[in-house]
C-alpha positions in Angstrom: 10.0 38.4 -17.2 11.4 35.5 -15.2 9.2 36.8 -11.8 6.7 37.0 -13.3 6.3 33.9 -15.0 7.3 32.4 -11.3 4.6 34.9 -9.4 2.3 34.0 -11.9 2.5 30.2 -13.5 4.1 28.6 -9.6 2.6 30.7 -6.7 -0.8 32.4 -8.1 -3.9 32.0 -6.4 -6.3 28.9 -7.9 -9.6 28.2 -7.8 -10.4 24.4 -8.2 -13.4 22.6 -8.3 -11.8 20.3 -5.7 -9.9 22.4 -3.6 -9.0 19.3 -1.3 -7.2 17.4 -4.0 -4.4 15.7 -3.5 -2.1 13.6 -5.7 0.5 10.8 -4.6 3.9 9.7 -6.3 5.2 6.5 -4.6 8.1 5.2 -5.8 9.4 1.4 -4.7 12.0 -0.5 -5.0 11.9 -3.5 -7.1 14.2 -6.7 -5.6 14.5 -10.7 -6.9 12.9 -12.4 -3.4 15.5 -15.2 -4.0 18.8 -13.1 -3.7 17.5 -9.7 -3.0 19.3 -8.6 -5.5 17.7 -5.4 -7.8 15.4 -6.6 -10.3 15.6 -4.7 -13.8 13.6 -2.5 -15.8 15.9 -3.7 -18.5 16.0 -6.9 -20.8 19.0 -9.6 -18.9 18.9 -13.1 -18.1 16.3 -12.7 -15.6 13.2 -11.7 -15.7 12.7 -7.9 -16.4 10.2 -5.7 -14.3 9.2 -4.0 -17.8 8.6 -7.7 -19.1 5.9 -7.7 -15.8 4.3 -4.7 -16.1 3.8 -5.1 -20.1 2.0 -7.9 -19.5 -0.6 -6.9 -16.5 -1.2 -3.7 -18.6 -2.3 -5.6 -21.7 -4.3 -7.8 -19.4 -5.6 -4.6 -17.4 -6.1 -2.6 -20.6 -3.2 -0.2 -19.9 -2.0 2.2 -22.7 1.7 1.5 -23.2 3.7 4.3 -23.9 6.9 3.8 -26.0 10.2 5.8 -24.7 12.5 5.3 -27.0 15.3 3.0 -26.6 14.2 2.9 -22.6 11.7 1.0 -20.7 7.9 2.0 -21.4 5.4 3.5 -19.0 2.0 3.6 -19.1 -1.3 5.3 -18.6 -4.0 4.1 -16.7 -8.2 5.1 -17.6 -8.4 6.4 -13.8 -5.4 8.8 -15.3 -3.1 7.8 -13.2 0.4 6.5 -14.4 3.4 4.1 -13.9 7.2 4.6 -14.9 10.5 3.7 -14.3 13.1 6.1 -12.5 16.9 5.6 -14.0 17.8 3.2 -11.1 14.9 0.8 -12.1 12.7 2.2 -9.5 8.7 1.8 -10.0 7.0 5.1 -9.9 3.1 5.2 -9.5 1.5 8.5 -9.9 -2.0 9.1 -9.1 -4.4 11.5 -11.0 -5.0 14.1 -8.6 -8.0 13.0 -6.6 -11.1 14.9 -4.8 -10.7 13.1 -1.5 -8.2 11.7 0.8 -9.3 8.5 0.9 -10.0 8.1 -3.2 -5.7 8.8 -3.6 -5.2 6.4 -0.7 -8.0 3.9 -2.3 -6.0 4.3 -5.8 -2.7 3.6 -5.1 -3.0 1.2 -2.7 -5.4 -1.4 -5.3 -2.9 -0.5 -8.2 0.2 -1.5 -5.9 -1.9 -4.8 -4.5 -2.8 -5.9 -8.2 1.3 -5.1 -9.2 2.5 -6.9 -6.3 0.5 -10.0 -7.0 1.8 -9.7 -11.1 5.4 -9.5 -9.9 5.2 -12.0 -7.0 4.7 -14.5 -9.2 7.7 -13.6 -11.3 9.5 -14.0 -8.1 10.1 -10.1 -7.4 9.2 -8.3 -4.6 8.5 -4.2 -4.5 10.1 -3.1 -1.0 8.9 0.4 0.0 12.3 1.8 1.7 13.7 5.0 0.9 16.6 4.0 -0.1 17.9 0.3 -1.4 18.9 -2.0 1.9 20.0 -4.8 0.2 22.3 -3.1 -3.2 25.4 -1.0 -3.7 25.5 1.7 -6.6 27.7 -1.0 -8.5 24.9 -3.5 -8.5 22.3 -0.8 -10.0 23.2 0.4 -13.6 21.6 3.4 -15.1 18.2 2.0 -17.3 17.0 5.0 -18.6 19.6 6.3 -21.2 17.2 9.3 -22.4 19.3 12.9 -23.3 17.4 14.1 -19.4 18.9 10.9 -17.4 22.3 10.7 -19.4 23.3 14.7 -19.3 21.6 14.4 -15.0 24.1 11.9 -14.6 27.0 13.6 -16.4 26.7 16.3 -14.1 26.6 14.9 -10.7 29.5 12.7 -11.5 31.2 16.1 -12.0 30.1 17.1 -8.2 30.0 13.8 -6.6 28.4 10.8 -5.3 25.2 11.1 -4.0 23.8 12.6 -7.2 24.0 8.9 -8.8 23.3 7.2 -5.7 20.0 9.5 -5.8 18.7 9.1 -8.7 19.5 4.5 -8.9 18.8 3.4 -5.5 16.1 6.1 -3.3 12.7 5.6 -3.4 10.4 8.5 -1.7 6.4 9.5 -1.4 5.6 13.0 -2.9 2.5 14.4 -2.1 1.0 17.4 -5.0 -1.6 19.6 -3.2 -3.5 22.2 -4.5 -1.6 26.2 -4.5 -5.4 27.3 -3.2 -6.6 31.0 -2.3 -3.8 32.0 -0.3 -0.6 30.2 -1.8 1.8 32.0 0.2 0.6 30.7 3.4 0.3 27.4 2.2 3.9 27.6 0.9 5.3 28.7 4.4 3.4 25.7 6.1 4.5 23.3 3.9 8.3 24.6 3.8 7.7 24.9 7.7 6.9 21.5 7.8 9.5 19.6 5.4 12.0 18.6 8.3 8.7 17.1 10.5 8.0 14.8 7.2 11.9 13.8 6.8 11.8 13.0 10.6 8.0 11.4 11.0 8.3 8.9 8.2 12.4 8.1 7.8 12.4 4.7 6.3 16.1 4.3 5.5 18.5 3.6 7.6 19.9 0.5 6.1 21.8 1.0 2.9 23.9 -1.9 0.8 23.6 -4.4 3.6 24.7 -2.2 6.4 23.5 0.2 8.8 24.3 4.1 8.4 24.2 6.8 10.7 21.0 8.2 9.1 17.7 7.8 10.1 16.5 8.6 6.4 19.5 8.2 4.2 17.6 8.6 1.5 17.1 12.5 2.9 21.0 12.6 3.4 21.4 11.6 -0.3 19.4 14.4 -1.5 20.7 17.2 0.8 24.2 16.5 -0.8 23.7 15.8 -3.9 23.6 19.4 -5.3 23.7 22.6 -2.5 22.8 24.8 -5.4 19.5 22.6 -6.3 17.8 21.4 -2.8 17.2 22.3 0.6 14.2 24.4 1.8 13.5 28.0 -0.1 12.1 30.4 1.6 12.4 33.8 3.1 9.7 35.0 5.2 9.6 38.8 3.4 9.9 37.8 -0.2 8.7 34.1 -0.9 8.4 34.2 -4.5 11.9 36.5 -5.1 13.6 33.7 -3.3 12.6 30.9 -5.4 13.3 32.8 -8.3 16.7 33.4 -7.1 17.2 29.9 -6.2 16.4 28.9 -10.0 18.9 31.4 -11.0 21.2 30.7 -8.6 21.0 26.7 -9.8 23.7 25.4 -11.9 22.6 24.5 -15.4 23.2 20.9 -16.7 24.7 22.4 -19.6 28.6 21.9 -20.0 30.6 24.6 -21.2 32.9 23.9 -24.3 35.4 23.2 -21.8 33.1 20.5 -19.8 32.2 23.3 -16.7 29.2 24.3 -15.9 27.7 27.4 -14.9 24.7 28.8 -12.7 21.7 29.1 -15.1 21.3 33.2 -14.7 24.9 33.2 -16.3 22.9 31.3 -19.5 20.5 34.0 -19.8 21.9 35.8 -23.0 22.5 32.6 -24.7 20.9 32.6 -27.8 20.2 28.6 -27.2 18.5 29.8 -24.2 14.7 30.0 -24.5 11.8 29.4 -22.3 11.6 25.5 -23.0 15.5 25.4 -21.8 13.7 28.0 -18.2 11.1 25.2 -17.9 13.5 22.1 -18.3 16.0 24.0 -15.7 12.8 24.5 -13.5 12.1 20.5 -13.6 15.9 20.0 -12.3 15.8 21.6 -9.4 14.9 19.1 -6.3 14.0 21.2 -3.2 12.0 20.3 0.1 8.8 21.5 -1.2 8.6 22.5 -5.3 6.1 25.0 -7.1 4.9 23.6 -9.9 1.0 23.6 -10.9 0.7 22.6 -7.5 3.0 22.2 -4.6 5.0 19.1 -4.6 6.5 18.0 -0.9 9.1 16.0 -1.5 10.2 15.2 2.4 9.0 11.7 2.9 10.3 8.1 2.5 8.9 5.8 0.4 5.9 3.8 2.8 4.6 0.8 2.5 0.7 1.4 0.7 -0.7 -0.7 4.1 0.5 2.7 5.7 -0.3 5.0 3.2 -2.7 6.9 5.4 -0.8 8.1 7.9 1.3 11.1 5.5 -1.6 11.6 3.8 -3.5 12.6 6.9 -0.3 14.1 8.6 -0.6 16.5 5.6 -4.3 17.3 4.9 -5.1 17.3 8.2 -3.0 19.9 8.4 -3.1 21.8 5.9 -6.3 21.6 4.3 -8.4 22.2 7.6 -8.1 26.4 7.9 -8.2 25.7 12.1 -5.1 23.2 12.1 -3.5 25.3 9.5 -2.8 28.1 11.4 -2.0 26.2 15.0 0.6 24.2 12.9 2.3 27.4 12.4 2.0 28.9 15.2 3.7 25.7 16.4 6.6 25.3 14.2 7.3 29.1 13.0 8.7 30.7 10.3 10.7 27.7 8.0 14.1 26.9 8.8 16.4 24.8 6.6 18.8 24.2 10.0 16.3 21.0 11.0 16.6 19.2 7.8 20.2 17.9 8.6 19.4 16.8 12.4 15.7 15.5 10.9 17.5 13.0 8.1 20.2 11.8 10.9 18.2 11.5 14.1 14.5 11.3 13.1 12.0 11.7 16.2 14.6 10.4 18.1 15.8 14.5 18.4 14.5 16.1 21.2 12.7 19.1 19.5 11.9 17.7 16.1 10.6 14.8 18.0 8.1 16.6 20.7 7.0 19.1 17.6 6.2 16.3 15.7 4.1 14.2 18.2 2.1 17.6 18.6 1.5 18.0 14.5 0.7 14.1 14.4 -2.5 15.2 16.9 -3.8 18.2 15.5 -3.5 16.3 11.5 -5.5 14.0 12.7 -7.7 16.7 14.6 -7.8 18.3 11.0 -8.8 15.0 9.5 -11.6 14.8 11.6 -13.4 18.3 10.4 -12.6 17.6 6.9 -15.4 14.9 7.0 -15.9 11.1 6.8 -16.3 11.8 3.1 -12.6 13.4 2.3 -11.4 10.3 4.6 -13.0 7.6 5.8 -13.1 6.3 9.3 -10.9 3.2 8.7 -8.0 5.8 6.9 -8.1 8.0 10.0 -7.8 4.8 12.5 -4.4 3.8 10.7 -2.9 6.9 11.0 -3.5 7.4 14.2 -2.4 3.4 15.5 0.7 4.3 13.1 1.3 7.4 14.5 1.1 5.8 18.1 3.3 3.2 17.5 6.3 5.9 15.7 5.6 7.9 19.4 6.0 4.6 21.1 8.8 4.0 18.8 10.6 6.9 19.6 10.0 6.9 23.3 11.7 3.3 23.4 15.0 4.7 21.7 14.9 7.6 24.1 14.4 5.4 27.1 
């Protein structure tokens, strides 16, 4: 029953009436400019960012959405939406949008007009991947919902990084449509997870310091929980090995003696029913995630001036038949033994680095045939000055 619902609701063919669509999640990071120190969602002596965004949504005409006991969110008329992650962080989620350049439009006017409101409350939103300026014991949990409280429960029971993850990253996600042919799409996108880690790292400061991380942000998720990240797949049975990886997951559920257990040893449970399958399904944090659509979850958080360069990196490539199949004849099947070298030495690794200079020309190649109507000239001209200046980047480092 389980396959099934996976083969069926997360990997079946689609037909959309905008098979180009794409929809962006950018989180960032929310600082006082005085102090840098983490402005909160929260009610304190200072100002809160809730307080901010409560009033530019009556001014905008937002729809406020209660949460209980924890900051709002709210929903905009374009259908997009903002929210709060549990570390305070300021999540802006686009409706999924026809073109390119409408997602990159969208987000980049809604973070220009927040900005502005939370400048002048003397708060600046810093897109990093992962908070430069703040250790975790400056950055309490803010959303106290069952979901945040039980996450947070469990990966104190495993470690560190779970509660470093969920307080203090920030990342881009980028939801593109399953298509005709999902299981080719899949393998691209899988293919090309350690190439997104690598091409737009954005956190190597943490707390004040410097790590050893290019993205620490990536590190942070690729130890959080081995049983509930990394890349899934297997090139001769794509949709078994996802299901496997769900099963194989360990439940947040504690066991009367405060354990927990891998969710296919739940099964039987009678408390175990397909909303518990579905809220097990939203826990689970890999490279690339099938939901309604695909969800890559690979990249830093980038500043919106930017915001072009990933989202042509992946259209071009994936949405342009051509430059779908040279990328993987380029990179080959998906292999999960890049993502630790791509999260510590970016493009600065020889082989990530060369394979990634060679994606960044045939995305924008991709762009190009897509039409001036997906994206715009301007769009395509700062991803490919951006994606010069990471080359020239990386070239310097290498010198």
């Amino acid at each position: 029953m389980l396959l099934d619902d996976v083969r069926q609701r997360l990997f079946s063919p689609t037909k959309s009436p905008h098979p180009l669509a794409i929809g962006l999640e950018l989180e960032l990071i929310p600082v006082h400019r005085s102090d840098n120190a983490r402005a909160l969602a929260t009610k304190g002596e200072r100002t809160s960012t809730a307080e901010v965004l409560s009033r530019l949504g009556q001014r905008e005409g937002w729809s406020e959405q209660s949460n209980g006991g924890d900051p709002p969110s709210w929903k905009l008329s374009d259908g997009a939406s903002i929210s709060f992650e549990p570390g305070g962080q300021i999540e802006i989620s686009t409706a999924p949008q026809p073109t390119a350049s409408a997602a990159i439009d969208s987000t980049q006017s809604l973070v220009a007009m927040m900005r502005d409101a939370m400048s002048n409350a003397g708060i600046d939103l810093i897109a990093r991947g992962v908070d430069p300026y703040n250790g975790i014991g400056a950055v309490p949990l803010q959303l106290n919902r069952d979901r945040y409280t039980g996450m947070t429960r469990y990966f104190d029971s495993i470690g560190s990084s779970g509660e470093q993850m969920m307080r203090q990253t920030a990342a881009l996600q980028m939801n593109v449509e399953r298509g005709e042919d999902p299981l080719s799409r899949w393998r691209l996108l899988n293919g090309l997870a350690p190439f997104v880690v690598a091409t737009f790292a954005n956190s190597r400061e943490y707390a004040g310091g410097p790590t050893q991380w290019a993205s620490y942000r990536a590190h942070l998720w690729r130890t959080l929980d081995q049983s509930r990240t990394g890349m899934i797949y297997e090139e001769a049975a794509p949709i078994e090995r996802y299901l496997a990886f769900a099963l194989d997951a360990t439940a947040m559920r504690a066991r009367a003696d405060g354990t927990y257990r891998a969710f296919r040893e739940w099964i039987n449970d009678p408390e175990t029913d397909k909303e518990y399958w579905l809220f097990h399904l939203s826990t689970l944090f890999p490279e690339v995630r099938a939901k309604e659509f695909f969800e890559l979850r690979s990249a830093d958080s980038i500043d919106p001036d930017a915001l072009a360069a990933p989202v042509v990196f992946i259209t071009g490539l994936l949405y342009d038949g051509e430059t779908a199949r040279s990328a993987a004849d380029l990179i080959g099947a998906p292999t999960e033994k890049l993502l630790e070298r791509a999260g510590r030495l970016g493009l600065t690794d020889p082989e990530i680095g060369e394979t990634a200079s060679g994606l960044m020309a045939l995305a924008l190649d991709g762009a190009r045939r897509l039409g001036g109507d997906y994206l715009r000239p301007e769009h395509l001209t700062t991803a490919q000055e951006w994606f010069a200046r990471r080359i020239a980047e990386r070239d310097s480092t290498n010198a």
